[in-house]
PDB file of N, CA, C and O in Angstrom:
ATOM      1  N   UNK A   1      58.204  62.483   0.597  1.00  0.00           N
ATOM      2  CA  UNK A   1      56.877  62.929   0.290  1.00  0.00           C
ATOM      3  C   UNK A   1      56.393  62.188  -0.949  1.00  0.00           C
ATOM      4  O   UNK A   1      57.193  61.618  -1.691  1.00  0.00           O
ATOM      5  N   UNK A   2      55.211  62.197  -1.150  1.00  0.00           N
ATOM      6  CA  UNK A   2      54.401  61.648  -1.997  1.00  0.00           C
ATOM      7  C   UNK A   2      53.884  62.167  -2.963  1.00  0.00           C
ATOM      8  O   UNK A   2      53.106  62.862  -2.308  1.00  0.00           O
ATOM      9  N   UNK A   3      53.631  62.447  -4.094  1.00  0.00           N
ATOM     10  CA  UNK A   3      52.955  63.130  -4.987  1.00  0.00           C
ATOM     11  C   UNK A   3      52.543  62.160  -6.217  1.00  0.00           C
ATOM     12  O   UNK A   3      53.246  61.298  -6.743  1.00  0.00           O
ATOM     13  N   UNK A   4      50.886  62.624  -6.612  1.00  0.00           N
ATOM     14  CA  UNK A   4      49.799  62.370  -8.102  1.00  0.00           C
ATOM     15  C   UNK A   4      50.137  63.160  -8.924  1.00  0.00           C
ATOM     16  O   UNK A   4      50.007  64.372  -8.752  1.00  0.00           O
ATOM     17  N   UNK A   5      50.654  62.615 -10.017  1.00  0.00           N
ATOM     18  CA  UNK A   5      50.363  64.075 -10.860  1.00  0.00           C
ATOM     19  C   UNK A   5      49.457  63.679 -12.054  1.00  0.00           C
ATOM     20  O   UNK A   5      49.717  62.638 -12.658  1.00  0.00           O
ATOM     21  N   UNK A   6      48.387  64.466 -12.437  1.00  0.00           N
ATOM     22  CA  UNK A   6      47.482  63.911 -13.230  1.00  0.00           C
ATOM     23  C   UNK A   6      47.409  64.883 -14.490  1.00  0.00           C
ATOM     24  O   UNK A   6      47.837  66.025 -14.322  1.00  0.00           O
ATOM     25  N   UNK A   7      46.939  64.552 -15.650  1.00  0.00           N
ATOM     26  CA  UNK A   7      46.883  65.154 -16.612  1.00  0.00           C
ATOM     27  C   UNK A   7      46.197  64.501 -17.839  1.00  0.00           C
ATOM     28  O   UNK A   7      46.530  63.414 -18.311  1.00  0.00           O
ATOM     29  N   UNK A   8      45.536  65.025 -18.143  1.00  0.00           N
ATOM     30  CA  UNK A   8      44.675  65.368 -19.564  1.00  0.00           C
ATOM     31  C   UNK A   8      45.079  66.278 -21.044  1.00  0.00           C
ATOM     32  O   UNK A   8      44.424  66.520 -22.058  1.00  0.00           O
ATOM     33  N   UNK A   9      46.418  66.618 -20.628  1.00  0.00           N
ATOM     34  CA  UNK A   9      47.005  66.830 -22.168  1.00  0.00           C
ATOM     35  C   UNK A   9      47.587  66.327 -23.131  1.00  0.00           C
ATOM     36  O   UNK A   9      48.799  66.509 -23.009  1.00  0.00           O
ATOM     37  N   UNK A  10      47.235  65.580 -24.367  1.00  0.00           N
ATOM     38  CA  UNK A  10      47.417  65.570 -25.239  1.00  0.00           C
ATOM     39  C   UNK A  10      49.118  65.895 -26.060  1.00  0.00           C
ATOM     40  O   UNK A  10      50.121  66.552 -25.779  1.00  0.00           O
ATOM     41  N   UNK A  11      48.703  65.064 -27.098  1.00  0.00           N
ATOM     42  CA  UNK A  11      49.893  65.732 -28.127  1.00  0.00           C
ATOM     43  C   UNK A  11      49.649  67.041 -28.589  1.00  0.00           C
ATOM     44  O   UNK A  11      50.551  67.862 -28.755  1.00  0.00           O
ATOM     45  N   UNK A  12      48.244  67.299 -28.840  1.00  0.00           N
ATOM     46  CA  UNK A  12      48.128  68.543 -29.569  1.00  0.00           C
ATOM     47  C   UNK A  12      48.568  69.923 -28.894  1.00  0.00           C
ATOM     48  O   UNK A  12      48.365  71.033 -29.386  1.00  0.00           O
ATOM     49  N   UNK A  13      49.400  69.579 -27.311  1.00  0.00           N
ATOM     50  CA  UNK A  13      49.671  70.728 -27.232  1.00  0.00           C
ATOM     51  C   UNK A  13      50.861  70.251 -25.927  1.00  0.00           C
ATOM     52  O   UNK A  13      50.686  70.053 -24.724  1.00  0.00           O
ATOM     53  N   UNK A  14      52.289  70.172 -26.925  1.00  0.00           N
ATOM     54  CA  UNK A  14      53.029  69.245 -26.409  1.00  0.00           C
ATOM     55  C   UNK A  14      53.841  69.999 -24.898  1.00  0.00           C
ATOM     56  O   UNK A  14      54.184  69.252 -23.982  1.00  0.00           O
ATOM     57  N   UNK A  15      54.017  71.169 -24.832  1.00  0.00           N
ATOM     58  CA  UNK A  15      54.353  71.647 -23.995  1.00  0.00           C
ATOM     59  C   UNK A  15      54.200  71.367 -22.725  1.00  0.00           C
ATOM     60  O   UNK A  15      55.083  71.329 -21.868  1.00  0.00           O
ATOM     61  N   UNK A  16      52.754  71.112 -22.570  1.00  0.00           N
ATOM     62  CA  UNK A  16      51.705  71.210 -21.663  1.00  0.00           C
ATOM     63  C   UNK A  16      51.413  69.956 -21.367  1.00  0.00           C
ATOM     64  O   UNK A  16      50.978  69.812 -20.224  1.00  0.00           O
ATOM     65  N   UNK A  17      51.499  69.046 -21.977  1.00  0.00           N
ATOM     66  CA  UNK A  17      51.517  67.389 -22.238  1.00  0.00           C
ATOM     67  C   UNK A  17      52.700  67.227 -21.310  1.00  0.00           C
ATOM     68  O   UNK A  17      52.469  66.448 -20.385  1.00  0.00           O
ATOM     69  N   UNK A  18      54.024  67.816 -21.321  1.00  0.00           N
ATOM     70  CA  UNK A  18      55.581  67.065 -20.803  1.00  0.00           C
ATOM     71  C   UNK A  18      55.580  67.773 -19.453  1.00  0.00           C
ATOM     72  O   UNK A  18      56.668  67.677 -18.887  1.00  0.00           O
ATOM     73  N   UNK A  19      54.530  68.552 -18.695  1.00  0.00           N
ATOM     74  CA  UNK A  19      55.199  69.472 -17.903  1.00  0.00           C
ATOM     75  C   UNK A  19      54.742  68.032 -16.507  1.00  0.00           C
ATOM     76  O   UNK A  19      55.556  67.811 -15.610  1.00  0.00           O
ATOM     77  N   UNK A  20      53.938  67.557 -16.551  1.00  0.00           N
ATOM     78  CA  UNK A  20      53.413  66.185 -15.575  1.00  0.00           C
ATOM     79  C   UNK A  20      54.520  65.781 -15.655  1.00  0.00           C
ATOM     80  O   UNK A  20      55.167  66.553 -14.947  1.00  0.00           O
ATOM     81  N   UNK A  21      55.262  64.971 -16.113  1.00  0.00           N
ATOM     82  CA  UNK A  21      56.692  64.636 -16.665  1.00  0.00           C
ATOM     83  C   UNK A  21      57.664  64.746 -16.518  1.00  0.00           C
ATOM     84  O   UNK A  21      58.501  63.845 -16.570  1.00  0.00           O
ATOM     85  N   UNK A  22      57.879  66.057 -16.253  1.00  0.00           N
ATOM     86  CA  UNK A  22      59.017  66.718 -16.242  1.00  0.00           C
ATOM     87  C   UNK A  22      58.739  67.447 -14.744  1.00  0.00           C
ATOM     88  O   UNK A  22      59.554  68.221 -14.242  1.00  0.00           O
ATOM     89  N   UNK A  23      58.016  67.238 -14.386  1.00  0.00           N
ATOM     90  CA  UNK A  23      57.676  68.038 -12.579  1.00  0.00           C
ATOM     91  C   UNK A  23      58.020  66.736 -11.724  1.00  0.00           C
ATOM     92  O   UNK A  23      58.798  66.804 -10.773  1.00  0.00           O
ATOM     93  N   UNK A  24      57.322  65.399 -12.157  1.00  0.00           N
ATOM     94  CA  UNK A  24      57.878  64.335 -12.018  1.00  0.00           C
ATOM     95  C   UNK A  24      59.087  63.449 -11.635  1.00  0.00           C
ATOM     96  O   UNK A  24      59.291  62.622 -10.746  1.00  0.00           O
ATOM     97  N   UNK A  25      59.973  64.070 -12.896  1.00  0.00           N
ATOM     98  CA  UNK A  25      61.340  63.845 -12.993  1.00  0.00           C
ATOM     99  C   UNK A  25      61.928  64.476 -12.010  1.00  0.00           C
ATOM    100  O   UNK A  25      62.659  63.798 -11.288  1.00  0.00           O
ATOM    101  N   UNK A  26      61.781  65.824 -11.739  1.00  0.00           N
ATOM    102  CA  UNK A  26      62.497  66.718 -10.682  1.00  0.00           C
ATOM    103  C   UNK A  26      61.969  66.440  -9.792  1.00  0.00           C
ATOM    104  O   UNK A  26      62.658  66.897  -8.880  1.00  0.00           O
ATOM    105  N   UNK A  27      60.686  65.693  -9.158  1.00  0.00           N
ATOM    106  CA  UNK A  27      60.906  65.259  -7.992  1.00  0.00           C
ATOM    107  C   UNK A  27      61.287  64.207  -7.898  1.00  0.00           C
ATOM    108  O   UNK A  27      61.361  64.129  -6.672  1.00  0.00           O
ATOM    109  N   UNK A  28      61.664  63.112  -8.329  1.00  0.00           N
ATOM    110  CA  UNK A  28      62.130  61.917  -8.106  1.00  0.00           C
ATOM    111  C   UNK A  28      63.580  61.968  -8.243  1.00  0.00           C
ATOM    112  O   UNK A  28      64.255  61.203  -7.554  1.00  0.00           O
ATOM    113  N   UNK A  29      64.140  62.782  -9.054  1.00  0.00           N
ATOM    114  CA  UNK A  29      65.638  63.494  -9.059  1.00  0.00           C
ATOM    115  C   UNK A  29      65.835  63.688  -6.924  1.00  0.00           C
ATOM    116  O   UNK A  29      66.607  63.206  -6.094  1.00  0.00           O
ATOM    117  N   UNK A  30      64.886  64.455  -6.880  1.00  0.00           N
ATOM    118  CA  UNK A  30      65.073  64.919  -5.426  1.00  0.00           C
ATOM    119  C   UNK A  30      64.918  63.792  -4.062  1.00  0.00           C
ATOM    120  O   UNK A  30      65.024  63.804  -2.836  1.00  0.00           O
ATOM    121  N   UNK A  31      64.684  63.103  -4.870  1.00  0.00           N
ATOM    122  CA  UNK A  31      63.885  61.529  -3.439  1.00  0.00           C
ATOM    123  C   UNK A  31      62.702  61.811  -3.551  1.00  0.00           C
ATOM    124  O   UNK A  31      62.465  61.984  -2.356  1.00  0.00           O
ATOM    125  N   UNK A  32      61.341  62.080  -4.270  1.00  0.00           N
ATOM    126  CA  UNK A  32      60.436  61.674  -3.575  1.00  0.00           C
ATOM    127  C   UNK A  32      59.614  60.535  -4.298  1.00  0.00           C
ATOM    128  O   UNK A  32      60.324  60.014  -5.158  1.00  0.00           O
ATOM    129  N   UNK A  33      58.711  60.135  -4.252  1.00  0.00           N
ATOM    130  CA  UNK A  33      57.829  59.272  -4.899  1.00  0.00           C
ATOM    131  C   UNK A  33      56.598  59.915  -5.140  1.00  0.00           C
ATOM    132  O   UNK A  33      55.918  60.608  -4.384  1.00  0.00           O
ATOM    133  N   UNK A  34      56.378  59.500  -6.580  1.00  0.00           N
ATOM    134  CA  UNK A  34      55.293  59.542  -7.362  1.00  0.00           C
ATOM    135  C   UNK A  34      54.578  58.790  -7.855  1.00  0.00           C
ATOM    136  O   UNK A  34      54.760  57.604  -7.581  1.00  0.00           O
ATOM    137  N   UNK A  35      53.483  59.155  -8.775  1.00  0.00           N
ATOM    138  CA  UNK A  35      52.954  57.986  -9.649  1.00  0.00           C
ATOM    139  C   UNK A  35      52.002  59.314 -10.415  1.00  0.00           C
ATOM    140  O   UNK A  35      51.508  60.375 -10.034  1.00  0.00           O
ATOM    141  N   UNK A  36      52.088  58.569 -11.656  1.00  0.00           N
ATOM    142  CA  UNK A  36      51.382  59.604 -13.035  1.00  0.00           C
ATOM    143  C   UNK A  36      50.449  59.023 -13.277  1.00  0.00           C
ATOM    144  O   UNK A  36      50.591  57.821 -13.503  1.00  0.00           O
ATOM    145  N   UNK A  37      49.007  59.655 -13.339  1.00  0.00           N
ATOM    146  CA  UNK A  37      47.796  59.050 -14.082  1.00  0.00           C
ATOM    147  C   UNK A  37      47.576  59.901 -15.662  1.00  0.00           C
ATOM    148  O   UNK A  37      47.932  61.073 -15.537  1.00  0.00           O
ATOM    149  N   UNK A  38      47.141  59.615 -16.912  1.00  0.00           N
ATOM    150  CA  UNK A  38      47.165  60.108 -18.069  1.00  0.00           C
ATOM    151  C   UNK A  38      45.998  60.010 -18.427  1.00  0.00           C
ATOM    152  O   UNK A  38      45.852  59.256 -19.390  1.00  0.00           O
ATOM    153  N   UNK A  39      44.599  60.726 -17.825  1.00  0.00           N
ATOM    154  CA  UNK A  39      43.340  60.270 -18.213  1.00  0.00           C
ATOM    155  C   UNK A  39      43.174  61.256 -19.543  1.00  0.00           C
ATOM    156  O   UNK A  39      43.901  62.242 -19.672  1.00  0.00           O
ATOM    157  N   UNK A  40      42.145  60.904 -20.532  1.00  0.00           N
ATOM    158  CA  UNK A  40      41.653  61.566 -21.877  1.00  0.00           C
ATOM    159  C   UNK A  40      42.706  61.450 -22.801  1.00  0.00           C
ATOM    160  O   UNK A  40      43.410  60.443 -22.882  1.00  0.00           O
ATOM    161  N   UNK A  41      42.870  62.759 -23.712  1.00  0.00           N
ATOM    162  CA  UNK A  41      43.557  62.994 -24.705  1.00  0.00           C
ATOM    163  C   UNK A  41      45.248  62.435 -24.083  1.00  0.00           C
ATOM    164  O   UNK A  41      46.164  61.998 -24.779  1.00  0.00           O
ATOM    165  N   UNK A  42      45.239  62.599 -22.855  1.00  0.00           N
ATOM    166  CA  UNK A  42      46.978  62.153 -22.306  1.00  0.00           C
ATOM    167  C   UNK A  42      47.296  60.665 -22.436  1.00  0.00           C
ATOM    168  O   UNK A  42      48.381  60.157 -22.151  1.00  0.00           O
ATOM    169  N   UNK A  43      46.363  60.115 -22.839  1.00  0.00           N
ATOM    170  CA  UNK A  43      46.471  58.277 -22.861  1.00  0.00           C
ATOM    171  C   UNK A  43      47.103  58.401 -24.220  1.00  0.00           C
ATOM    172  O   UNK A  43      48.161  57.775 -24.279  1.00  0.00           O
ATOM    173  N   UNK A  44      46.771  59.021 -25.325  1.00  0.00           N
ATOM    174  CA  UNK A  44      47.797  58.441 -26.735  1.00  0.00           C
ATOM    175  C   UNK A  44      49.276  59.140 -26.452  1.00  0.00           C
ATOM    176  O   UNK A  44      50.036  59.235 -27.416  1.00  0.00           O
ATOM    177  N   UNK A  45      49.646  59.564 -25.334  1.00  0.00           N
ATOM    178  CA  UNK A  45      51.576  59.455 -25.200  1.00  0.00           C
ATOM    179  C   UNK A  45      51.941  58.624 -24.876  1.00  0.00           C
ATOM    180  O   UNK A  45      53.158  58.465 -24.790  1.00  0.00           O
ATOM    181  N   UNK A  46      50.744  57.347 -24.415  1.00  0.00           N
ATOM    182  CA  UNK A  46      51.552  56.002 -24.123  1.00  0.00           C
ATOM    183  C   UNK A  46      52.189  55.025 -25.850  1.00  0.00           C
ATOM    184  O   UNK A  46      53.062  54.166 -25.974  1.00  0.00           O
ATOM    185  N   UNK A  47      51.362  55.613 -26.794  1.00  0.00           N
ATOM    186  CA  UNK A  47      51.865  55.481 -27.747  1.00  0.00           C
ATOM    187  C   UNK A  47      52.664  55.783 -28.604  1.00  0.00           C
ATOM    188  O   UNK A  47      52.441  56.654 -29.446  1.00  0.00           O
ATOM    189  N   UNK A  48      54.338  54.721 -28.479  1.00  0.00           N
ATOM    190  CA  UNK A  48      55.397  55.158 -28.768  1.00  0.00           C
ATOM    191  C   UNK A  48      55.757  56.058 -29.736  1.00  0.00           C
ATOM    192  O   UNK A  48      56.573  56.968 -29.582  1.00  0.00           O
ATOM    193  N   UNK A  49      54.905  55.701 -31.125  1.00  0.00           N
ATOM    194  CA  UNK A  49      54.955  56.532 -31.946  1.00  0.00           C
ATOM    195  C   UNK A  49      55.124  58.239 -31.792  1.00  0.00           C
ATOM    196  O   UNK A  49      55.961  59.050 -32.188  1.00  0.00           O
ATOM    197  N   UNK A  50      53.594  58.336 -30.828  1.00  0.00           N
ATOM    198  CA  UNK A  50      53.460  59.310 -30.791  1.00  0.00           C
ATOM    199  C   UNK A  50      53.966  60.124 -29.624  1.00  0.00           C
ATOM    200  O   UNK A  50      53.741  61.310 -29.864  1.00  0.00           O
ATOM    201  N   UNK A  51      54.384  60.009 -28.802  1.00  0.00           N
ATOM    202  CA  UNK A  51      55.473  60.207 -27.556  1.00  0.00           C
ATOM    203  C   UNK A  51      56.712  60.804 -28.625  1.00  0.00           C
ATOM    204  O   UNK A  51      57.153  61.953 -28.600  1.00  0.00           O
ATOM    205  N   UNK A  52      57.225  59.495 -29.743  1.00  0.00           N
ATOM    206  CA  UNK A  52      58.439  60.163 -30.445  1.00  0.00           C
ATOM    207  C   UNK A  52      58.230  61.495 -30.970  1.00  0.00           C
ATOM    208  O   UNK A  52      59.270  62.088 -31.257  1.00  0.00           O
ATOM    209  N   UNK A  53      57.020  62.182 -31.189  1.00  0.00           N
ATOM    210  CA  UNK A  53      56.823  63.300 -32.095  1.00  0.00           C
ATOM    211  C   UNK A  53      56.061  64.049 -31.294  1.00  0.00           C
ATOM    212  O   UNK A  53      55.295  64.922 -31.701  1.00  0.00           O
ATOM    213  N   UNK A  54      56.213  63.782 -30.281  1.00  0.00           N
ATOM    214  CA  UNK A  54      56.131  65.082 -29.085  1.00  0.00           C
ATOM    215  C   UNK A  54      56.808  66.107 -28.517  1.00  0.00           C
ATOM    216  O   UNK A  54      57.047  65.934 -27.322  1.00  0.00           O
ATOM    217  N   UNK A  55      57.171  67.057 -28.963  1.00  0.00           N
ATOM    218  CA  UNK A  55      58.564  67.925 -28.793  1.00  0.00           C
ATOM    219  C   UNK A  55      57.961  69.077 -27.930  1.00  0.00           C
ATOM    220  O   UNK A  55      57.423  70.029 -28.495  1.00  0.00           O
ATOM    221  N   UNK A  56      58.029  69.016 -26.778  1.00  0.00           N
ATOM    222  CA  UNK A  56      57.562  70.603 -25.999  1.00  0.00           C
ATOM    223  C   UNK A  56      58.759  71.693 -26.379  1.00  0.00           C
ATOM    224  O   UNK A  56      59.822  71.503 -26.970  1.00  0.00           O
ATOM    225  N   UNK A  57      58.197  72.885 -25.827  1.00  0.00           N
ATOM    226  CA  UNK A  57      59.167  73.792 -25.993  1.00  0.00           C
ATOM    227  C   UNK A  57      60.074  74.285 -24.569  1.00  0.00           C
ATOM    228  O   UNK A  57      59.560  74.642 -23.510  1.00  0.00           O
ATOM    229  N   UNK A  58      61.635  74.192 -24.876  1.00  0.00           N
ATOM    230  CA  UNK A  58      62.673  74.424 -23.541  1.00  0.00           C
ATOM    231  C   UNK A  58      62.470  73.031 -22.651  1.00  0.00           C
ATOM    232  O   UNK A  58      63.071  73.007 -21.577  1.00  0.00           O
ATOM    233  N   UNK A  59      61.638  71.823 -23.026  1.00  0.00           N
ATOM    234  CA  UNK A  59      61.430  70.786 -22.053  1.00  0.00           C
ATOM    235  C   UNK A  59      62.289  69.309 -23.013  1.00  0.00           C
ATOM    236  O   UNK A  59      62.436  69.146 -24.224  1.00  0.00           O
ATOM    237  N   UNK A  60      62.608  68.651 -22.110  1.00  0.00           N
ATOM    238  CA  UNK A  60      63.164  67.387 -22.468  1.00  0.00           C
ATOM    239  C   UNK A  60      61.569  66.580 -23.481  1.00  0.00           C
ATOM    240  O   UNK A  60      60.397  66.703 -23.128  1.00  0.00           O
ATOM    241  N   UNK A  61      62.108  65.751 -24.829  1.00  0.00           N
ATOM    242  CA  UNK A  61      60.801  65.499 -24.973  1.00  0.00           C
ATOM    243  C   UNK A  61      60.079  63.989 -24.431  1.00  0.00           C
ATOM    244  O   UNK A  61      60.632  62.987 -23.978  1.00  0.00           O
ATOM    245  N   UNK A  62      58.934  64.216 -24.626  1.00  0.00           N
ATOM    246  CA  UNK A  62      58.154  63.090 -24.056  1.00  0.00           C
ATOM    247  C   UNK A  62      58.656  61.505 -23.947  1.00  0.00           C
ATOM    248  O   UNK A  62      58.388  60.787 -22.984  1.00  0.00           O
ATOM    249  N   UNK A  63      59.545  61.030 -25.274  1.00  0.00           N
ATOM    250  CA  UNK A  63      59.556  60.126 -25.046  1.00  0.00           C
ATOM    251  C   UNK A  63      60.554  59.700 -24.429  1.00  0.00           C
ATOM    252  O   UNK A  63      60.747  58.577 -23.964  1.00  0.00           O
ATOM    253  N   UNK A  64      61.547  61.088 -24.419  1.00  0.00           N
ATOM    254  CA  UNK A  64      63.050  60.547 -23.182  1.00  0.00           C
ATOM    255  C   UNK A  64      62.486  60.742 -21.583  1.00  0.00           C
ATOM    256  O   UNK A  64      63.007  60.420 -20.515  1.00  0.00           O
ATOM    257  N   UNK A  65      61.593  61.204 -21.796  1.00  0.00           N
ATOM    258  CA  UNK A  65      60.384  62.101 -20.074  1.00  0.00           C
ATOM    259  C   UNK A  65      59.826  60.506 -19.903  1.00  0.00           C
ATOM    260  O   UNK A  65      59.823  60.076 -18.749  1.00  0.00           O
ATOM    261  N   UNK A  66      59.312  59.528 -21.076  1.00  0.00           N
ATOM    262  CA  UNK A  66      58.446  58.546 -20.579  1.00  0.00           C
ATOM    263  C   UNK A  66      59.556  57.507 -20.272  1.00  0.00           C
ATOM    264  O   UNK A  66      59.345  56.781 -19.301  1.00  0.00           O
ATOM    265  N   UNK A  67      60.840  57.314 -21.045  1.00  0.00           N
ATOM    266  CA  UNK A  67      61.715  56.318 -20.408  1.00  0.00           C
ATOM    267  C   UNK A  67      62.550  56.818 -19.344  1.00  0.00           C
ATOM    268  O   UNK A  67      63.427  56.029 -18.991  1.00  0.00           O
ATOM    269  N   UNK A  68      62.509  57.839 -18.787  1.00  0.00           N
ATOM    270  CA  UNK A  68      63.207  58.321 -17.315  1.00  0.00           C
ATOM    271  C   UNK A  68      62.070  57.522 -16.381  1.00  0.00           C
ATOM    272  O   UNK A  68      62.263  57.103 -15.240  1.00  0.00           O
ATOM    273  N   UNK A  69      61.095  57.439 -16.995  1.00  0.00           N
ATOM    274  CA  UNK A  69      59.858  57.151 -15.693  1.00  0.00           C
ATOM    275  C   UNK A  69      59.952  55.535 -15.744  1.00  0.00           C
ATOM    276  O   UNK A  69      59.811  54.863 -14.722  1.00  0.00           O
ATOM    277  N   UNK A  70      60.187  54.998 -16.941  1.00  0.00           N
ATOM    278  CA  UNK A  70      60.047  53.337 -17.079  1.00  0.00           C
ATOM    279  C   UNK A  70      61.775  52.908 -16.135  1.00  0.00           C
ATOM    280  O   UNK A  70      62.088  52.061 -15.299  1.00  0.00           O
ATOM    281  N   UNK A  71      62.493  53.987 -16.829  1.00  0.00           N
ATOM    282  CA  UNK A  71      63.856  53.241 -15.779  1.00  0.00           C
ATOM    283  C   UNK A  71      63.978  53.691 -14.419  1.00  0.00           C
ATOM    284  O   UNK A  71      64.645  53.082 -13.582  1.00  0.00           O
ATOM    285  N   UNK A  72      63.144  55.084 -14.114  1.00  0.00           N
ATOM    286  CA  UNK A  72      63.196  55.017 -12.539  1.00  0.00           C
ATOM    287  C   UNK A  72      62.297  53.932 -11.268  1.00  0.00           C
ATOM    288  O   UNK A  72      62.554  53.760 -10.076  1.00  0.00           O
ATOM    289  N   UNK A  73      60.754  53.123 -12.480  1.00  0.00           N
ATOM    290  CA  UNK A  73      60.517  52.435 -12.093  1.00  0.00           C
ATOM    291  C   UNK A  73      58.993  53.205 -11.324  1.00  0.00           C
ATOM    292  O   UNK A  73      58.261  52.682 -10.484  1.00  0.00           O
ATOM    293  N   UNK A  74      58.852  54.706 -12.006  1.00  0.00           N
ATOM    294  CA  UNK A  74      57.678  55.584 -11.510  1.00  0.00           C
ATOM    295  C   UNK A  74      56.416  54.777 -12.064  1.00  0.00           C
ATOM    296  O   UNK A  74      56.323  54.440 -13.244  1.00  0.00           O
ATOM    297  N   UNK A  75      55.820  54.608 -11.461  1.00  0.00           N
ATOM    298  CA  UNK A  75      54.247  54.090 -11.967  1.00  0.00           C
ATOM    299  C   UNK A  75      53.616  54.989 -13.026  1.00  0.00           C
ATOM    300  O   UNK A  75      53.594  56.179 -12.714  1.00  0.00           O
ATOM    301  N   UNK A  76      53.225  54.749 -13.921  1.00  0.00           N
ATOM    302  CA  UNK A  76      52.829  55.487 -15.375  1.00  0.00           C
ATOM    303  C   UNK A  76      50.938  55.077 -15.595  1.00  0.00           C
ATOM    304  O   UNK A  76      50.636  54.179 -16.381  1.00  0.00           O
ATOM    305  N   UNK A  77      50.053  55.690 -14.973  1.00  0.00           N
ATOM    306  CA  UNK A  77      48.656  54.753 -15.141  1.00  0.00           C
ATOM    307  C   UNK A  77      47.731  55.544 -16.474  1.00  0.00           C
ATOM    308  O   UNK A  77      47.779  56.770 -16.576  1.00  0.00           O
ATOM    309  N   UNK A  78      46.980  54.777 -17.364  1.00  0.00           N
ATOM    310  CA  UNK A  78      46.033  55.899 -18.167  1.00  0.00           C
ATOM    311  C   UNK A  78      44.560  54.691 -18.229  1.00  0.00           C
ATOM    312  O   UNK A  78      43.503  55.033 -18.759  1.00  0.00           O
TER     313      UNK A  78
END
């Protein structure tokens, strides 16, 4: 199966920012294929900096969420 996952959250509310990410991960864990679009406030997690100082809560953080996606080879668009 196929799945978009799209999102518009931000750092300012990091939880909510990693869950695209991390829904992501567990499906591609499972076989399927994806691809992430990051429109608005979700485009500055492409910035490493700020990915590093993204810490959700109970979730893996953003920037180990954004290199699971660069080494599984998931399409990342903003």
């Amino acid at each position: 199966m196929k799945f978009l996952y799209l999102s518009s959250i931000g750092p300012d509310d990091p939880t909510r920012a990693a869950l695209p990410l991390h829904m992501a991960r567990g499906a591609a864990e499972a076989g399927h294929d994806m691809e992430i679009v990051f429109q608005g406030e979700a485009a500055f997690l492409f910035n490493e900096t700020v990915a590093a100082n993204v810490h959700p809560v109970g979730l893996p953080s953003v920037k180990d969420l954004l290199a699971f996606m660069r080494e599984s080879r998931i399409s990342v668009f903003g």
